[in-house]
SELO-651274 format. One line per 10 residues: number of its first residue (from 1); for each residue x, y, z of C-alpha. Coordinates in steps of 0.1 Angstrom, whole numbers, always signed. Layout:
N
NUM> X Y Z; ...
END
This chain:
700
1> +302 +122 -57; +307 +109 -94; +302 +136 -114; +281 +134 -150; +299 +142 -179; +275 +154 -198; +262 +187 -185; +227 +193 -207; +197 +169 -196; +166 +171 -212
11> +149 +203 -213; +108 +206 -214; +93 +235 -233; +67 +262 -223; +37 +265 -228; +15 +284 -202; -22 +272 -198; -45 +299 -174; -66 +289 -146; -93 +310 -123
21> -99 +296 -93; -118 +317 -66; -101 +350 -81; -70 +336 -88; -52 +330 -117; -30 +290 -113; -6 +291 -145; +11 +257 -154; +38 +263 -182; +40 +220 -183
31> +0 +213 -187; +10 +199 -219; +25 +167 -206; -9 +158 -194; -22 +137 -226; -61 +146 -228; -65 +110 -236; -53 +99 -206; -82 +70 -194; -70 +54 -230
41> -33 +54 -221; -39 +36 -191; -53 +7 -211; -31 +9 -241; +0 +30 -235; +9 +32 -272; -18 +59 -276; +2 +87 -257; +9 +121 -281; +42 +113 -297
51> +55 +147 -282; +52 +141 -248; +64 +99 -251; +97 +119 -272; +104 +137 -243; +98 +110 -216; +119 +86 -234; +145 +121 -234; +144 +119 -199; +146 +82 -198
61> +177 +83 -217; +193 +110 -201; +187 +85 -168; +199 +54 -181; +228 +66 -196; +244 +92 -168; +235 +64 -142; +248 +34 -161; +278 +41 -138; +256 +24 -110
71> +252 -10 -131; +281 -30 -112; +268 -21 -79; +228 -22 -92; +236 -65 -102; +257 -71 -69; +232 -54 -48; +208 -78 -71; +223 -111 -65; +229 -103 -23
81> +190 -93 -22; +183 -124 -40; +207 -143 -21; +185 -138 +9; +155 -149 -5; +146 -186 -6; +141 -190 -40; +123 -223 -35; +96 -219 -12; +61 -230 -2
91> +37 -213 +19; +17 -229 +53; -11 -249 +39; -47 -235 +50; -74 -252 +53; -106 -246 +35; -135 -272 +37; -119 -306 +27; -89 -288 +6; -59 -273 +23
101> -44 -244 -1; -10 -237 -7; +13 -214 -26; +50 -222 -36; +75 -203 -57; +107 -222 -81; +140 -210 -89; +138 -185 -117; +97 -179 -118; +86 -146 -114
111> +53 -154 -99; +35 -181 -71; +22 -218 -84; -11 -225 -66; -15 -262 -50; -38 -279 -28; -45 -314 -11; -72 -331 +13; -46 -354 +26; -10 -348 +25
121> +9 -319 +12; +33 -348 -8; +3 -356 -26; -9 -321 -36; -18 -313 -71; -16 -279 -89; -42 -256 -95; -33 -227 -113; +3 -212 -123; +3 -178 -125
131> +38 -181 -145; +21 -200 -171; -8 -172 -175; +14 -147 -176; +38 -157 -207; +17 -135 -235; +21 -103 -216; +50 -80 -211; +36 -69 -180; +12 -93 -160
141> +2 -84 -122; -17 -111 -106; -49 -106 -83; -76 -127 -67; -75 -167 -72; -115 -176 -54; -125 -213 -54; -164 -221 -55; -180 -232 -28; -178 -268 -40
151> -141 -265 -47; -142 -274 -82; -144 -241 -104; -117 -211 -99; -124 -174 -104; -87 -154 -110; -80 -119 -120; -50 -100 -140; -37 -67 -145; -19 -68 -177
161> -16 -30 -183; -4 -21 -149; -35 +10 -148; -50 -13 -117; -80 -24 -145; -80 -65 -135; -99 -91 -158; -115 -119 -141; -112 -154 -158; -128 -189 -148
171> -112 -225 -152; -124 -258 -139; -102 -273 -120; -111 -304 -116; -100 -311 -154; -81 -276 -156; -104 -271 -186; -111 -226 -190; -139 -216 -194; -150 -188 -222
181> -163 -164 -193; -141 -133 -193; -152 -102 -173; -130 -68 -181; -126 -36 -158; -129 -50 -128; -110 -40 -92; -105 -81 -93; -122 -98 -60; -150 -118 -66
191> -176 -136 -37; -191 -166 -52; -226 -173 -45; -234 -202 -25; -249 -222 -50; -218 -225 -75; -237 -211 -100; -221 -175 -103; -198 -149 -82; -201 -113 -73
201> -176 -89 -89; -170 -49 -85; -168 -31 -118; -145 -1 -127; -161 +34 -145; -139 +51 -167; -123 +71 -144; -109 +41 -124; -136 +42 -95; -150 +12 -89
211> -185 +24 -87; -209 -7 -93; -220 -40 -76; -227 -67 -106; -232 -105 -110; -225 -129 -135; -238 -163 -136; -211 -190 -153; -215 -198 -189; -229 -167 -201
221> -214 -133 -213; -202 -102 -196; -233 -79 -211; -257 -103 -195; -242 -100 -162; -266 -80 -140; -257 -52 -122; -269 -50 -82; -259 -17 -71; -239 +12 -87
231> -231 +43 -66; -237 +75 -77; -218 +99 -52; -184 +103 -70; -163 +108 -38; -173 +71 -31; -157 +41 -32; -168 +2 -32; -148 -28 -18; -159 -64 -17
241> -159 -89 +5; -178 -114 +30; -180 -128 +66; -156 -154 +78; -184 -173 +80; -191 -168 +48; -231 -164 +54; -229 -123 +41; -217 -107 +11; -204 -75 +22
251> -203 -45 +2; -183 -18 +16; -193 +17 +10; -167 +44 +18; -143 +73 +11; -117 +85 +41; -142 +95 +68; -173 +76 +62; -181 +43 +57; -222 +26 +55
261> -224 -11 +47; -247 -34 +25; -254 -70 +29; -271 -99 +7; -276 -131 +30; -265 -159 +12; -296 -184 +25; -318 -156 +12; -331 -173 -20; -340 -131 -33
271> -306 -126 -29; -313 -82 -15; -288 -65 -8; -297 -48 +28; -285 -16 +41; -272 -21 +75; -266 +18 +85; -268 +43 +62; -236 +68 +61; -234 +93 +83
281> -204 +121 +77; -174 +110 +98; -185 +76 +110; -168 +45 +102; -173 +11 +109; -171 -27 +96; -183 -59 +105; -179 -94 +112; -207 -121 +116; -212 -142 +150
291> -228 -171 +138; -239 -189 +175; -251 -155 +190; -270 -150 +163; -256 -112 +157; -229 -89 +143; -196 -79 +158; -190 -42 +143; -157 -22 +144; -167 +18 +147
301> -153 +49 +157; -192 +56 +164; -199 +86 +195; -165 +102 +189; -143 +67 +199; -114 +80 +177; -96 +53 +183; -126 +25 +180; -144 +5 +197; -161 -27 +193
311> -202 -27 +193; -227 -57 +188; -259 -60 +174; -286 -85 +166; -283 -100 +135; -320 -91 +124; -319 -55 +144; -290 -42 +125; -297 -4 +124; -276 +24 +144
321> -302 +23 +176; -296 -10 +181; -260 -10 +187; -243 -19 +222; -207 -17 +235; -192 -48 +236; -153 -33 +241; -155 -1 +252; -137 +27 +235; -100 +30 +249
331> -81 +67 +243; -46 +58 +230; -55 +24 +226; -64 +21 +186; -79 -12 +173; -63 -13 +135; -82 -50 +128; -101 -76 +147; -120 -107 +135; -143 -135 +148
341> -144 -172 +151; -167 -196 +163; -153 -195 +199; -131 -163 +201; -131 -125 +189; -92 -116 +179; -90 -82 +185; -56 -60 +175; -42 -29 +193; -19 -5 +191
351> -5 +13 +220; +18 +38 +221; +30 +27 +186; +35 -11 +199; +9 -36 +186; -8 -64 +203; -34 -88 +196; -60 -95 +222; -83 -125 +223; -117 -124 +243
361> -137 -163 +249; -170 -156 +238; -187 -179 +266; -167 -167 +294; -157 -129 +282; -124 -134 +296; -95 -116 +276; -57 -125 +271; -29 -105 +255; -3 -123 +229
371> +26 -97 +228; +67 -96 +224; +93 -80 +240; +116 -63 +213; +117 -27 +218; +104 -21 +180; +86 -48 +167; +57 -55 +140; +29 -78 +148; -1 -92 +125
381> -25 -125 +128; -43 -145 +98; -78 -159 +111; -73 -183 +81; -105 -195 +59; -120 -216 +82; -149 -202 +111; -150 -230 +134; -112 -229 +137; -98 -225 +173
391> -59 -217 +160; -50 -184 +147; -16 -177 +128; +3 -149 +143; +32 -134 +125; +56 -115 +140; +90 -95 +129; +112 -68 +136; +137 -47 +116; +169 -74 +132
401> +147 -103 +130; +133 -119 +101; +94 -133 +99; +83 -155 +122; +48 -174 +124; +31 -192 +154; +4 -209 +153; -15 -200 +183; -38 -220 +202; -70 -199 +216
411> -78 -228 +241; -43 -234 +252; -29 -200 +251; +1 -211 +235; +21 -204 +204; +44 -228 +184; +66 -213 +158; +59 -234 +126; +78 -211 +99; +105 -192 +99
421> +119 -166 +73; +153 -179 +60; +179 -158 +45; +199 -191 +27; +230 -159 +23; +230 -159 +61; +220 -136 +90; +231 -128 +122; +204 -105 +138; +229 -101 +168
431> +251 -81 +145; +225 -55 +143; +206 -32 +170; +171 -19 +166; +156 +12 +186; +131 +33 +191; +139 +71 +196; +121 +102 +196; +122 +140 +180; +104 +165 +194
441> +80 +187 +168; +80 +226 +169; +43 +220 +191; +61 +198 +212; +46 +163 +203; +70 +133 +203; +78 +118 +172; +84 +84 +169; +119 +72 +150; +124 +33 +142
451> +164 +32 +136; +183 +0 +122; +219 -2 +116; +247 -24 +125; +259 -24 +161; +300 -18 +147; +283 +15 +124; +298 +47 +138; +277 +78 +154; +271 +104 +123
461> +269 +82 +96; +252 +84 +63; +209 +76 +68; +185 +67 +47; +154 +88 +61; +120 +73 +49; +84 +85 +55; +48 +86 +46; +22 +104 +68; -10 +102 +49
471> -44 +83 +52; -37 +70 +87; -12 +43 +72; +10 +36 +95; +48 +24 +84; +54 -13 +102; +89 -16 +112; +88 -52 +104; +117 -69 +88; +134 -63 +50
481> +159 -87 +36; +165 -57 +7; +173 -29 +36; +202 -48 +47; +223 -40 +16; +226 -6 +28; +228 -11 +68; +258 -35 +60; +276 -7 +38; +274 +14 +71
491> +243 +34 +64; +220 +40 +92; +184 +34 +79; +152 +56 +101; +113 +50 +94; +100 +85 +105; +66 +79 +122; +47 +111 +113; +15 +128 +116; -7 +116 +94
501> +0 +82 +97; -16 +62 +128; +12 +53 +146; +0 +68 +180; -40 +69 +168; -61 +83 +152; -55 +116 +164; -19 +113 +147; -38 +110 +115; -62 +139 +121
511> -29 +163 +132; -18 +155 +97; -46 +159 +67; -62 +188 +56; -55 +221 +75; -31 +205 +94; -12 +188 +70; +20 +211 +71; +23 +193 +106; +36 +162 +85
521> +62 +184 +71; +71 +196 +97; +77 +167 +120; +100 +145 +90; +121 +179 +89; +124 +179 +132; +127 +140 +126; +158 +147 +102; +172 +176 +125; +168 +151 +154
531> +193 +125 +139; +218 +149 +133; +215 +167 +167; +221 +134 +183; +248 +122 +165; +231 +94 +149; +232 +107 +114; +258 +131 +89; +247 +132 +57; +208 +126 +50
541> +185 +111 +21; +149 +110 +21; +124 +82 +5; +91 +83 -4; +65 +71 -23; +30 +82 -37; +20 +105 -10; +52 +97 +3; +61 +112 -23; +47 +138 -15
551> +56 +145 +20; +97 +145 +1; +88 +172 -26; +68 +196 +3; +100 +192 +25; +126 +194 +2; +107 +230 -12; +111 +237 +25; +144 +227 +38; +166 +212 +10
561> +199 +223 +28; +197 +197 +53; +195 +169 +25; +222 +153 +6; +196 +133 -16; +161 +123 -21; +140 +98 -40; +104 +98 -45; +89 +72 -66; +55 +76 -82
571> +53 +111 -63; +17 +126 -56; +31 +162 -59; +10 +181 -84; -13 +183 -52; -35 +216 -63; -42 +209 -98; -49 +175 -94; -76 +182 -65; -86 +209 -84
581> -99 +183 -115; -128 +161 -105; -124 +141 -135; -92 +123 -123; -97 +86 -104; -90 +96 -75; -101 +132 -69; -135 +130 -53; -127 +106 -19; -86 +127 -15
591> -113 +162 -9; -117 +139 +26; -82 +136 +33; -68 +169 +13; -102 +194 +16; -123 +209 -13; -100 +236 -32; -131 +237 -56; -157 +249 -31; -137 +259 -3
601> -112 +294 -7; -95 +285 +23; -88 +249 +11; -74 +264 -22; -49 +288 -4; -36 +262 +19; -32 +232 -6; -12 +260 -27; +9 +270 +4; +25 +236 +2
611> +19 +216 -33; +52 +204 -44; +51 +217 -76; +37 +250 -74; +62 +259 -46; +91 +253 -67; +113 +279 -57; +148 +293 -71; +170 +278 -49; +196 +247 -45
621> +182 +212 -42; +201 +180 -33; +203 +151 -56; +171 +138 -70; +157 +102 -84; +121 +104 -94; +101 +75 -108; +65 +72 -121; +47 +46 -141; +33 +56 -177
631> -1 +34 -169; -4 +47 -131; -43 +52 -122; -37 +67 -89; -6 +87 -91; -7 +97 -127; +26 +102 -149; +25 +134 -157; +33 +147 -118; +63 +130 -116
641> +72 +142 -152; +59 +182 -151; +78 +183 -115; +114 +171 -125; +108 +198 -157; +99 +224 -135; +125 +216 -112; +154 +214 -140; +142 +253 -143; +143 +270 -114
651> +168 +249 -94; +204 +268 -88; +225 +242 -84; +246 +216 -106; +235 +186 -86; +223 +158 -105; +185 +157 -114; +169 +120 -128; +134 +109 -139; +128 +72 -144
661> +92 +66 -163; +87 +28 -164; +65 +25 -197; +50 -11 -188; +45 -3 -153; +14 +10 -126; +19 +27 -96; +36 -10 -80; +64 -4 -105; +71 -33 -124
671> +59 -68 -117; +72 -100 -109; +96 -111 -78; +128 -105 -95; +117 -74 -116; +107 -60 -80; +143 -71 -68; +158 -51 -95; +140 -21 -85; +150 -18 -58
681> +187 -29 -62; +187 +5 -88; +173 +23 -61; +196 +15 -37; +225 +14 -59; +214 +52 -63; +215 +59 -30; +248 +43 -19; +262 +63 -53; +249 +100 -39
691> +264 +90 -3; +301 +79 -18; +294 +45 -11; +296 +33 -48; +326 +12 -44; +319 -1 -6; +309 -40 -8; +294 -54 +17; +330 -76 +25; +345 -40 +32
END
């Protein structure tokens, strides 16, 4: 490795604030990075205490100037990440009423143009540039773009902070005339009503929760807008939608483990929102409307399915009792999504960590299976915007091979490929291989690996290692044109498919939260172990984010020597004090995934048995990159920032430590296409530099 020449980074003071928790005393000698004021920072950044922005922009500093060694290989990485985009692109028309909708993207623009056209793409007409509304912002993230019913008036949203606080604007687009209406604090979705006259929005509370149902009727001002429901239970949360159909409003009700749904019928001239089941600890579910059966198609884990089922009910008997199996529950076999059209229920499964979508004729109840025979693949379908449709686009990909999507016909049964995912640089997938291998944890489970590399790329070569492992996510191993600039410098790249994540159901979730989270740990450490027992891998980095993130700082406090570098962008890894504040955004709903260390001792000693930061230890750590975001809502900066101090104290070695705080960024990093690029190119340039690879090309 390139050595720094400089030899004394930034260094945080003391100062030790005291905690008593359950008889215990927590002591944090960086507390003071945490600005008080922290819900006004996230809308106005300039507000931070000048003492703790002086020593962020330290820390910047020290980064940008001990890593400016990585800016040759940062821009070429750039251009060849770039080079496999299609600059110029437009996206498959869909059709919605007597308008098909359309994105497309131009050489040099950060963001999508919107277009539509009733008759022929080549006559389209453009409805909204999200370019041009982004130009008096240094940092614009786009959200929802919802036509009326009637097509002619447009509800969009914006982030212009990056603290995940959207505005909702309104423009007619029939003369592309805006409207005065301007809604602030919102999560950004809107569902119009179905008289044009006004849309349904979810508004934010100070501590970034979106907490409250309200609606606003166009032409008048946001303190006239009424509010429909607000939620008083701080550990839940409220998402916004409506049926394909688009009869219902739905108003989702949830936190990790429980979910209860509200409705307002939009041919119901009161407009009442109408419970459908109230919540009941540790059942989920979501629904769909059937419009010619006259009932509702509901997605639950209800009577211990853990991996769900699908249930139906009468659309005017909607409680619990009522409910009927429809698909039975299937151990192993997890439903992740399913929807329902005039003619067919698309249902999608995952099976042993392979994916499938399975269609089922509504008059006949006979099933088919749509599936692919890659060894690793990733696998997703778009029920578009229109019920009575009998096509479905199915999109498919794999780490080798770049996006593909059919259109599939339900009566037919068949697929034809109508768009492909060019890389106008080139690429062969034949030149790489993809596979599937498995580690074996310390209580015996198989652990899923998804390996890429080139087939010429030797046995123990340098890997990237990346993981996640919370909140039943599960990590696709679908295709990335940015991935290849390390596979072609002869890096092996491995997607660790944890506990904690879904991958093999959701009892691979349940072995990783709460009590059992050490098992995610655990299995990315055997998962590491496993590539170097086998040949596959010498020299191994780790890459997470957010709780991914996390899942790097926990094993890099446990097993550091087996690492030659990490990098953990906008890390959750002040786990105990920030579960241990119920004021922060997120705090209330993570007790469901994390457990109560407020109310619960035994929660308290086993979050502090593995929280990142407080398990610092003195001992030698690998190479580090840390980011974080200065207006992050969920992830806030000062984890990031109080870790990389504490870590600069107690860590024995010499290797390099670096924090990155983007000051006009969220928790996405920045925004834009090629801003996103760059990230990542710096990132990767990192990584190559920490493995010796700085002056490999891609040529060589």
């Amino acid at each position: 490795m390139i050595s720094s020449k400089k030899n004394t980074p930034p260094s945080a003071k003391k100062l030790t604030a005291e905690s008593n928790h359950h008889g215990y005393k927590l002591f944090d000698q960086y507390d003071w990075i945490r600005d008080d004021n922290w819900q006004e920072v996230l809308h106005s950044p300039r507000v931070l205490k000048k003492e703790i922005r002086k020593y962020i922009d330290k820390e910047n500093q020290w980064t940008d100037n001990h890593l400016s060694i990585l800016s040759p290989l940062k821009k070429e990485i750039y251009e060849e990440i770039k080079g496999r985009i299609k600059e110029e692109d437009s996206s498959i028309p869909q059709k919605d009423g007597p308008w098909f909708y359309f994105s497309e993207t131009k050489k040099g623009k950060e963001y999508s143009i919107l277009r539509r056209f009733k008759d022929s793409k080549s006559q389209s007409e453009v409805f909204h540039d999200w370019n041009v509304e982004s130009k008096d912002f240094k940092y614009f993230k786009p959200g929802s773009a919802s036509c009326s019913p009637d097509h002619n008036l447009l509800s969009w949203s914006f982030d212009s902070k990056g603290s995940e606080f959207f505005s909702i604007k309104i423009k007619d687009i029939r003369d592309n005339s805006d409207s005065k209406d301007i809604i602030n604090n919102t999560d950004g979705s809107v569902v119009w009503s179905s008289d044009n006259k006004g849309f349904y929005y979810i508004r934010m509370d100070n501590n970034h929760r979106p907490s409250s149902l309200w609606f606003h009727a166009i032409g008048t001002k946001e303190d006239a807008d009424s509010e429909v429901y607000d939620e008083k239970d701080t550990g839940y949360f409220l998402n916004l939608g409506e049926t394909l159909n688009k009869r219902f409003l739905i108003l989702s009700i949830h936190n990790h483990e429980t979910s209860e749904i509200r409705l307002i019928d939009q041919e119901d001239k009161k407009k009442n929102l109408k419970l459908v089941e109230k919540r009941h600890q540790g059942v989920e579910y979501s629904l769909e409307h059937d419009q010619e059966n006259a009932r509702f198609i509901i997605l639950t884990n209800l009577n211990n399915a853990v991996d769900y089922k699908i249930m139906e009910t009468n659309d005017s008997l909607i409680g619990q009792e009522y409910w009927t199996d429809l698909v039975s529950y299937k151990e192993g076999v997890l439903i992740t999504d399913f929807a329902c059209l005039k003619s067919y229920i698309i249902i999608q499964e995952l099976e042993d960590g392979i994916p499938r979508i399975t269609t089922i004729n509504k008059k006949n109840n006979k099933h088919d299976t749509i599936k692919f025979d890659e060894e690793v693949y990733d696998l997703d379908f778009n029920e578009g915007f229109e019920y009575l449709s009998d096509k479905i686009q199915i999109y498919y990909s794999s780490m080798t091979t770049p996006l593909e999507v059919y259109e599939y016909d339900l009566n037919e049964k068949k697929k034809n490929l109508i768009k492909k995912q060019e890389l106008p640089s080139g690429h062969n997938p034949n030149e790489y291989v993809t596979k599937r291998v498995y580690a074996t944890s310390e209580d015996g489970e198989y652990i899923p690996i998804s390996i890429l590399k080139k087939k010429d790329t030797p046995n123990n070569s340098p890997t990237l290692l990346y993981g996640y492992g919370s909140y039943g996510i599960s990590i696709a191993p679908s295709f990335s044109a940015a991935r290849l600039s390390l596979v072609d410098r002869g890096m092996v790249y491995a997607i660790a498919h944890i506990r904690g994540g879904m991958d093999k159901g959701k009892k691979w979730y349940q072995e990783g939260k709460k009590k059992k989270k050490i098992n995610s740990f655990e299995d990315f450490i055997e998962s590491a172990l496993f590539l170097k027992r086998e040949n596959i891998s010498s020299e191994i980095s780790i890459h997470g984010g957010s709780a991914g993130g996390l899942l790097v700082g926990a094993t890099l406090n446990m097993r550091p020597d087996i690492f030659q570098g990490a990098v953990a962008e906008v890390p959750f890894v002040d786990v105990l004090n920030t579960i241990l504040d119920d004021s922060l955004p997120l705090t209330p709903p993570e007790w469901e995934e994390w457990g109560n260390p407020i109310k619960n001792i035994d929660d308290y000693n086993y979050i502090a048995s593995y929280s990142p930061y407080d398990n610092i230890k003195e001992q030698d750590y690998p190479t580090l990159l840390v980011t974080s975001g200065l207006t992050d809502p969920r992830v806030t900066y000062w984890e990031a920032t109080k870790w990389v101090a504490k870590l600069r104290d107690k860590k024995t070695d010499k290797n390099p430590l670096f924090l990155k705080t983007y000051t006009e960024a969220g928790h996405g990093g920045m925004a834009g296409r090629y801003n996103q690029i760059k990230e990542v190119s710096f990132t990767y340039a990192f990584i190559l530099w920490n493995h010796d690879l700085l002056e490999r090309s891609v040529a060589s």
